[in-house]
KOLGU-4560 file (N, C-alpha, C; in nm, 3 decimals, padded with zeros to 5 digits):
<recs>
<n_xx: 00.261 n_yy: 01.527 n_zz: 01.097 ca_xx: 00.266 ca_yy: 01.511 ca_zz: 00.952 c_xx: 00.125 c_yy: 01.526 c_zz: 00.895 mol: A seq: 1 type: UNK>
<n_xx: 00.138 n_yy: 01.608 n_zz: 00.774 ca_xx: -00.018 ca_yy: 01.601 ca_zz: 00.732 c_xx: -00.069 c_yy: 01.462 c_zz: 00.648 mol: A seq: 2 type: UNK>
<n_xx: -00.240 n_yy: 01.442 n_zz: 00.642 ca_xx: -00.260 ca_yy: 01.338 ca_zz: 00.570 c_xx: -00.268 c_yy: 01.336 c_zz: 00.463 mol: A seq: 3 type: UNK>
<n_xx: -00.305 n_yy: 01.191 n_zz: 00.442 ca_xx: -00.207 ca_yy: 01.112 ca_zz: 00.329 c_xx: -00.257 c_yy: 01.221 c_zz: 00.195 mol: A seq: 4 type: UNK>
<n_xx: -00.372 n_yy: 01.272 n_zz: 00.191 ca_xx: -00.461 ca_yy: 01.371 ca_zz: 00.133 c_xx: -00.385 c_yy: 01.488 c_zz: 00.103 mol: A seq: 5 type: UNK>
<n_xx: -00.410 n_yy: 01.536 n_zz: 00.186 ca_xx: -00.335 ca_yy: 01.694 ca_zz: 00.214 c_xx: -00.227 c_yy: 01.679 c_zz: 00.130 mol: A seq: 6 type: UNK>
<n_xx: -00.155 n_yy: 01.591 n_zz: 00.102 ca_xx: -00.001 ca_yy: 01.585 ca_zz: 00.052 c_xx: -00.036 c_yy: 01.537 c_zz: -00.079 mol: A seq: 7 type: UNK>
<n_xx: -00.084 n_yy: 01.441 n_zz: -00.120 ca_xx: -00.078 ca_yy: 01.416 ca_zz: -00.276 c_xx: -00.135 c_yy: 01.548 c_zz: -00.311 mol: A seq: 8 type: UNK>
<n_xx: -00.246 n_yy: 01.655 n_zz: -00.253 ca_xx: -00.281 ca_yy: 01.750 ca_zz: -00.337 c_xx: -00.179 c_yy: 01.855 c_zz: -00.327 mol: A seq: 9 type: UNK>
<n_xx: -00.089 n_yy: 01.854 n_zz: -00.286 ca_xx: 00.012 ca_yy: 01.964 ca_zz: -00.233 c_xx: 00.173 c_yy: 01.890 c_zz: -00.362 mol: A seq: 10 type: UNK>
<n_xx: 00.151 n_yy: 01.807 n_zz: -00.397 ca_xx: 00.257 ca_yy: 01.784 ca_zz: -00.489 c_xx: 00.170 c_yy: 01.765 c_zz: -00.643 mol: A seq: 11 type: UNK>
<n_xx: 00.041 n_yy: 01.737 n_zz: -00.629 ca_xx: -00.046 ca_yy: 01.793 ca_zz: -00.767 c_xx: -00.061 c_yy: 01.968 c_zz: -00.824 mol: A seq: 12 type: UNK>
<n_xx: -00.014 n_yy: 02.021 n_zz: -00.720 ca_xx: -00.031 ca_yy: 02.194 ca_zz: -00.747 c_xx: 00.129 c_yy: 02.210 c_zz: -00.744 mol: A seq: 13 type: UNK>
<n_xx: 00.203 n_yy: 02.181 n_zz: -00.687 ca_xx: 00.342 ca_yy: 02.139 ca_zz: -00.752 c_xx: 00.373 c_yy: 02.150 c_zz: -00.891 mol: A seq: 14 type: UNK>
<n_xx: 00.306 n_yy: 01.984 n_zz: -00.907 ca_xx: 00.315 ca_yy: 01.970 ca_zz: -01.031 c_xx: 00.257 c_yy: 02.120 c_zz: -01.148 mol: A seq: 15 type: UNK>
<n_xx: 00.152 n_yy: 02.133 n_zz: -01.117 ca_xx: 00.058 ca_yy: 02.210 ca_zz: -01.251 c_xx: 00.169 c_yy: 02.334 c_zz: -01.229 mol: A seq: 16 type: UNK>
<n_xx: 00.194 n_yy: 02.383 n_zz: -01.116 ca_xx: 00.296 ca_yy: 02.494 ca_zz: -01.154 c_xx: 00.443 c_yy: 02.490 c_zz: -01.195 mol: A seq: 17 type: UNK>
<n_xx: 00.497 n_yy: 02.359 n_zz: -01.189 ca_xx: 00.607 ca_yy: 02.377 ca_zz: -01.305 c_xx: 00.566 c_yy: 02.328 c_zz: -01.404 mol: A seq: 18 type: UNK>
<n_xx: 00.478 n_yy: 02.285 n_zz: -01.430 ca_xx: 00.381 ca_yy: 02.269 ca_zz: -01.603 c_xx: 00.398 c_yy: 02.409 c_zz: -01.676 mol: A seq: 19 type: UNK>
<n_xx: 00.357 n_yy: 02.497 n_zz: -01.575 ca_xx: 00.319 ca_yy: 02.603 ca_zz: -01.652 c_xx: 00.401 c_yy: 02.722 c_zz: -01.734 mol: A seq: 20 type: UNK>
<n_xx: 00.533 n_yy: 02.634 n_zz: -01.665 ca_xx: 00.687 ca_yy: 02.739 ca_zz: -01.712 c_xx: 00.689 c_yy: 02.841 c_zz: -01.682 mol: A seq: 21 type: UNK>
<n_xx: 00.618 n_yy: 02.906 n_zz: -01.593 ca_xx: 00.635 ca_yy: 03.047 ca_zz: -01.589 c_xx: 00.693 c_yy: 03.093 c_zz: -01.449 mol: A seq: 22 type: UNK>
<n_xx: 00.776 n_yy: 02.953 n_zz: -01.350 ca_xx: 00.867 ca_yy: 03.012 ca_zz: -01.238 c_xx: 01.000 c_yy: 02.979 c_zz: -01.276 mol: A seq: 23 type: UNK>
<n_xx: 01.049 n_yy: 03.089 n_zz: -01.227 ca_xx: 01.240 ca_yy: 03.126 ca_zz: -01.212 c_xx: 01.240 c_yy: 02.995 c_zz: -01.153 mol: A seq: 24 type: UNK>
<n_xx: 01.380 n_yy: 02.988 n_zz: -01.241 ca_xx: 01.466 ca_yy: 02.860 ca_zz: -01.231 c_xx: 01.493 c_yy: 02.801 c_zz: -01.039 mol: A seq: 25 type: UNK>
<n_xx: 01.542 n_yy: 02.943 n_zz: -00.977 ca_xx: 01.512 ca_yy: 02.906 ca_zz: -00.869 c_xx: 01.424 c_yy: 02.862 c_zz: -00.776 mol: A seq: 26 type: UNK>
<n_xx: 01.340 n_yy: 02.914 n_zz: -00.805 ca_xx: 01.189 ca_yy: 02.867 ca_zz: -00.735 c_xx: 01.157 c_yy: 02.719 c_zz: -00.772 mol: A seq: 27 type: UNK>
<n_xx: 01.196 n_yy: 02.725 n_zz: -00.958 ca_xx: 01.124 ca_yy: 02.535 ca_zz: -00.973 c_xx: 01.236 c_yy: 02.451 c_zz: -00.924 mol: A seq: 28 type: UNK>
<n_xx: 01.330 n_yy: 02.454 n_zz: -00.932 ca_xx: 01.427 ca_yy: 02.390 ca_zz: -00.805 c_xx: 01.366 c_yy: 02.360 c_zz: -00.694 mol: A seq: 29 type: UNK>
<n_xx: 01.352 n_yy: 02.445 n_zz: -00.617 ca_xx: 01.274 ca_yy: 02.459 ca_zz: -00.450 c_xx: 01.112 c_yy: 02.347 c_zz: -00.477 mol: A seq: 30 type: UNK>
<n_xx: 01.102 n_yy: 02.401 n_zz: -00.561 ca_xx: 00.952 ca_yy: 02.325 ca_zz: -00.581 c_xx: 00.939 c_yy: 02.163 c_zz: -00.619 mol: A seq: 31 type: UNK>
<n_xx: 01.084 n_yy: 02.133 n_zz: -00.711 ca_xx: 01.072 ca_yy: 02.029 ca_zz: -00.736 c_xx: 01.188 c_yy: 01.954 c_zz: -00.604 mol: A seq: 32 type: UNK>
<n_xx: 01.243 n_yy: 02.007 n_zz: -00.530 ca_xx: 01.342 ca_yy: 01.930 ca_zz: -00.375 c_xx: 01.175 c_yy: 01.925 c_zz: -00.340 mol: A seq: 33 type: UNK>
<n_xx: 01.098 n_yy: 01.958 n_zz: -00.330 ca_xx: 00.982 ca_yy: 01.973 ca_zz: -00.187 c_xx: 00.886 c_yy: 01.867 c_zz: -00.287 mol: A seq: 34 type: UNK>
<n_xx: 00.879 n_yy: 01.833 n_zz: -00.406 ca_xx: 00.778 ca_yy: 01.735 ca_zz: -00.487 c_xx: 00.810 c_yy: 01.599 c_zz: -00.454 mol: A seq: 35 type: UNK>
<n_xx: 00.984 n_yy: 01.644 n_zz: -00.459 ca_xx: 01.034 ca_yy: 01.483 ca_zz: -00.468 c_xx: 01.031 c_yy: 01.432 c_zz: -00.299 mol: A seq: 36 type: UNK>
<n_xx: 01.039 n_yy: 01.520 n_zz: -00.203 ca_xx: 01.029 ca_yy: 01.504 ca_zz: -00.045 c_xx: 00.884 c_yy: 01.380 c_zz: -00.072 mol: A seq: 37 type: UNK>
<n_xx: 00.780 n_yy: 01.470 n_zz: -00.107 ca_xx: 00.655 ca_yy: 01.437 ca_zz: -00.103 c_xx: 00.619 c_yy: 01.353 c_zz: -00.157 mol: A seq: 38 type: UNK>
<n_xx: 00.695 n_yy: 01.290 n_zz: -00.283 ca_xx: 00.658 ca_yy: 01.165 ca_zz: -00.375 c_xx: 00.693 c_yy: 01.071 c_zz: -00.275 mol: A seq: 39 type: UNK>
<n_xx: 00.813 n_yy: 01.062 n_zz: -00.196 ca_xx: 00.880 ca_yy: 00.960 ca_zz: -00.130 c_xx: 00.836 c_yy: 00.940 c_zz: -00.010 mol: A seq: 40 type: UNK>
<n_xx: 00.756 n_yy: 01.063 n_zz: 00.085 ca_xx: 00.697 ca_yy: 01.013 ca_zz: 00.213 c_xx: 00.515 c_yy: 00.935 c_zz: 00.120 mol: A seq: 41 type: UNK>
<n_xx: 00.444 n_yy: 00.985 n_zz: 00.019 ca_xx: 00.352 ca_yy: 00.915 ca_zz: -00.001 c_xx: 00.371 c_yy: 00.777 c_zz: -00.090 mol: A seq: 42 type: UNK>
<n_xx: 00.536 n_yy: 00.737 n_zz: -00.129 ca_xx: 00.522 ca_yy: 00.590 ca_zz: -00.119 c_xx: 00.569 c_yy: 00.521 c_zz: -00.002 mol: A seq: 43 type: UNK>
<n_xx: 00.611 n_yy: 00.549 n_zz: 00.079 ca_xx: 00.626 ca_yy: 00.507 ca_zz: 00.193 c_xx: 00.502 c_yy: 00.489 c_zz: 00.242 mol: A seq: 44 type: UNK>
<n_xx: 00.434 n_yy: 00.545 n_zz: 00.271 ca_xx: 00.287 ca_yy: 00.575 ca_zz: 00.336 c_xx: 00.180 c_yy: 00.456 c_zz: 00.225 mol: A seq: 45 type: UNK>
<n_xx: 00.200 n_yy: 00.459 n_zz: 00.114 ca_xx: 00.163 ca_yy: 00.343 ca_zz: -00.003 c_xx: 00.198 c_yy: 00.206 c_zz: 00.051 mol: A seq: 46 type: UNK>
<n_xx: 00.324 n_yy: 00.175 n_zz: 00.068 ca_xx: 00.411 ca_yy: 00.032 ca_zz: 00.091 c_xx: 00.331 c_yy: -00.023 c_zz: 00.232 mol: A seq: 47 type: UNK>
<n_xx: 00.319 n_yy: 00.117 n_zz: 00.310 ca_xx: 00.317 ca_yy: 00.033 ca_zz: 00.431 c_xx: 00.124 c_yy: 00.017 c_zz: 00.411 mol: A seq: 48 type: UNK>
<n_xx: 00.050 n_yy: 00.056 n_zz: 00.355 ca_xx: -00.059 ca_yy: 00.039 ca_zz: 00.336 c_xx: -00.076 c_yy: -00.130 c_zz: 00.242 mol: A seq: 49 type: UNK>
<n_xx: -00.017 n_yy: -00.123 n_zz: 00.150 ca_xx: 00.026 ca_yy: -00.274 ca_zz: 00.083 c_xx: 00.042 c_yy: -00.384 c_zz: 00.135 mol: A seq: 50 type: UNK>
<n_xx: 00.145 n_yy: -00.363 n_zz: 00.286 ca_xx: 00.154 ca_yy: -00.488 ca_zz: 00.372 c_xx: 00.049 c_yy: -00.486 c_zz: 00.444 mol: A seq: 51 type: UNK>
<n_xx: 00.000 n_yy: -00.412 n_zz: 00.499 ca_xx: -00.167 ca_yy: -00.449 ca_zz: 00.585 c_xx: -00.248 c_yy: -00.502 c_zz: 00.480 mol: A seq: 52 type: UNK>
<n_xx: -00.283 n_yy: -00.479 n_zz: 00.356 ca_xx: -00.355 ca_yy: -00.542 ca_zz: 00.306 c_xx: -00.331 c_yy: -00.658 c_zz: 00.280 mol: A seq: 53 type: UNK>
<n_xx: -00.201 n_yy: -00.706 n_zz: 00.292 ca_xx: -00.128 ca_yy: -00.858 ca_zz: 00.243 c_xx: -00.196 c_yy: -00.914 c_zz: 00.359 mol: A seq: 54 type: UNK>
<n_xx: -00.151 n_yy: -00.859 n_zz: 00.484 ca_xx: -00.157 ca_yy: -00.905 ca_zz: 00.607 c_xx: -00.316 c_yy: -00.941 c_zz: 00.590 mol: A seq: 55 type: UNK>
<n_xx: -00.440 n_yy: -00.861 n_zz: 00.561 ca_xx: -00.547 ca_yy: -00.919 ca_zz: 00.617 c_xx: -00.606 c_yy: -00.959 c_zz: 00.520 mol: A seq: 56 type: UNK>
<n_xx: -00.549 n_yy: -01.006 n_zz: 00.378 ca_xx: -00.611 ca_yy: -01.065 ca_zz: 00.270 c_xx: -00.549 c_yy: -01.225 c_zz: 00.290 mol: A seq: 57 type: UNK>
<n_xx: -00.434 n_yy: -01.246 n_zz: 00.358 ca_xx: -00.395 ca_yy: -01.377 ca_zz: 00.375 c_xx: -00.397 c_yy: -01.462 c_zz: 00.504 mol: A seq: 58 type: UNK>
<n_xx: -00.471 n_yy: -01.372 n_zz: 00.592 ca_xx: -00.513 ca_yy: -01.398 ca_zz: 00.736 c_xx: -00.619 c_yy: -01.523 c_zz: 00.741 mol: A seq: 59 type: UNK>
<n_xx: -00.564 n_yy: -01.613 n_zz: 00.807 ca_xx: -00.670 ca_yy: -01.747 ca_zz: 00.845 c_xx: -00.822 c_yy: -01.678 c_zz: 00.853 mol: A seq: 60 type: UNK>
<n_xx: -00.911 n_yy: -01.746 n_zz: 00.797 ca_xx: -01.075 ca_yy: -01.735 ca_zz: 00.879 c_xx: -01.100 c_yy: -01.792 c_zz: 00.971 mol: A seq: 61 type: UNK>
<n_xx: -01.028 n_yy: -01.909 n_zz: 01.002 ca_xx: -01.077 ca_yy: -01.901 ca_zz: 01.152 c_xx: -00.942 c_yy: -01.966 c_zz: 01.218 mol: A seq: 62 type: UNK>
<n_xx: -00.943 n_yy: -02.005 n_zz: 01.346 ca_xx: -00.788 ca_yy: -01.983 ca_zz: 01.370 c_xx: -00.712 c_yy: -02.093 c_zz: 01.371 mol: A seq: 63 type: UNK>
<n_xx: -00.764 n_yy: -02.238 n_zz: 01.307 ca_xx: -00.726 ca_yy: -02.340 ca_zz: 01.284 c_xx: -00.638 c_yy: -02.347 c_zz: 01.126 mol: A seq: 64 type: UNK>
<n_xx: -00.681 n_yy: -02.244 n_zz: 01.075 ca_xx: -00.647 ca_yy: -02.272 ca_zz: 00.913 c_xx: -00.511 c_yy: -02.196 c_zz: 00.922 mol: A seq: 65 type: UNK>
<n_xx: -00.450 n_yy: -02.236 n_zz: 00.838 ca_xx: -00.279 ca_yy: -02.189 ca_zz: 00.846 c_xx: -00.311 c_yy: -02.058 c_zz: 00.739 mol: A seq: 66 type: UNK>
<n_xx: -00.248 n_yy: -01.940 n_zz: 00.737 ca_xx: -00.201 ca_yy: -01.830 ca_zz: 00.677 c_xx: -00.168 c_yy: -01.874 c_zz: 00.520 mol: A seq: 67 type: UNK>
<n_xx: -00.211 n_yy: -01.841 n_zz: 00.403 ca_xx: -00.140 ca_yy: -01.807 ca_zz: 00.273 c_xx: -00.085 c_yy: -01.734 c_zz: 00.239 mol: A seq: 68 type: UNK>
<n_xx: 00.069 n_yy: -01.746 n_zz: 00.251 ca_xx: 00.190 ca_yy: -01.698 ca_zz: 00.247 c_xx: 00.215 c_yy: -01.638 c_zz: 00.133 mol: A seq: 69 type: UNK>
<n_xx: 00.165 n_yy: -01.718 n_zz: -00.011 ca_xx: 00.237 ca_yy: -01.733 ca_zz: -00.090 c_xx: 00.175 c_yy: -01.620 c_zz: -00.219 mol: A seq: 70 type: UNK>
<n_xx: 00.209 n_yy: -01.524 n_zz: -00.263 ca_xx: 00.148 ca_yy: -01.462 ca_zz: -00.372 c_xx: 00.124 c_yy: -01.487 c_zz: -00.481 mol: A seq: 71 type: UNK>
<n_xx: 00.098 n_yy: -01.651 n_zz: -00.536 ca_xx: 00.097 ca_yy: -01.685 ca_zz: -00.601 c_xx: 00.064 c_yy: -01.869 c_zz: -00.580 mol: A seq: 72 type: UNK>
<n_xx: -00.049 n_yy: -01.920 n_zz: -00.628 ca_xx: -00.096 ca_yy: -02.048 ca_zz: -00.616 c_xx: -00.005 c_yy: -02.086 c_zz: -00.643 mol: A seq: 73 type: UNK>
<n_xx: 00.051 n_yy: -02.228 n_zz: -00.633 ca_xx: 00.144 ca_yy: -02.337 ca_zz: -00.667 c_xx: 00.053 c_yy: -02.416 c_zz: -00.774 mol: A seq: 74 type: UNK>
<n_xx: 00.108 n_yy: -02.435 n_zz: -00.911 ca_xx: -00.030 ca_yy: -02.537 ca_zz: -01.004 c_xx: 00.058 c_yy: -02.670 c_zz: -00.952 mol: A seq: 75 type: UNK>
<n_xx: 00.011 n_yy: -02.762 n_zz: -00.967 ca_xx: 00.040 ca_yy: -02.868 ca_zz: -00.957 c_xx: 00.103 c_yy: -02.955 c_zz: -01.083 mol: A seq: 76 type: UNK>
<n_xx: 00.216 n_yy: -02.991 n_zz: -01.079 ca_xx: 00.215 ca_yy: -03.041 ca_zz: -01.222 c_xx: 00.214 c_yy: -03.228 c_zz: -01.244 mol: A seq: 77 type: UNK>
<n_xx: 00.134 n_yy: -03.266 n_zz: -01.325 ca_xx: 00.060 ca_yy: -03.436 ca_zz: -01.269 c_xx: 00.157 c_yy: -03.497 c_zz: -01.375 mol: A seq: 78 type: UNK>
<n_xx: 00.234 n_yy: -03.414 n_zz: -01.468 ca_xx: 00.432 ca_yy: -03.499 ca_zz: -01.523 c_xx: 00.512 c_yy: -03.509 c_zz: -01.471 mol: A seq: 79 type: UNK>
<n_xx: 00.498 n_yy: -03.505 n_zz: -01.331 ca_xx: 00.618 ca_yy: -03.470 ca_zz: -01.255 c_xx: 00.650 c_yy: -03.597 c_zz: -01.201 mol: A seq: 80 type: UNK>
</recs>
């Protein structure tokens, strides 16, 4: 598979050429099955980049401290 590179610029020249209106209906068909291929392997390739960052933004510092799970602080509420 090519990288993650190679492919967003390969569905950006995609794009600018059905911008430009000037391919047969058949061709922007073909062009846009092969854009939408490419939108969907580079969010895939996005998502799974998202969970590694979860993974090592909520990773203990040292190996006594428990993991933060949670995407979002808990406030405390002192009416309760």
């Amino acid at each position: 598979m090519k990288k993650f590179e190679d492919r967003l610029e390969r569905l950006e020249v995609l794009n600018e050429k059905m911008k430009e209106g000037s391919v047969p209906l058949d061709e922007a068909i073909d062009l846009f099955e092969e854009g939408i291929k490419l939108a969907r392997s580079l969010e895939k390739d996005l998502s799974k980049v998202e969970r590694k960052i979860e993974i090592l933004v909520n990773e203990p510092e040292s190996p006594q401290d428990e993991p933060n799970l949670e995407l979002f602080e808990q406030e405390e509420n002192s009416g309760d």
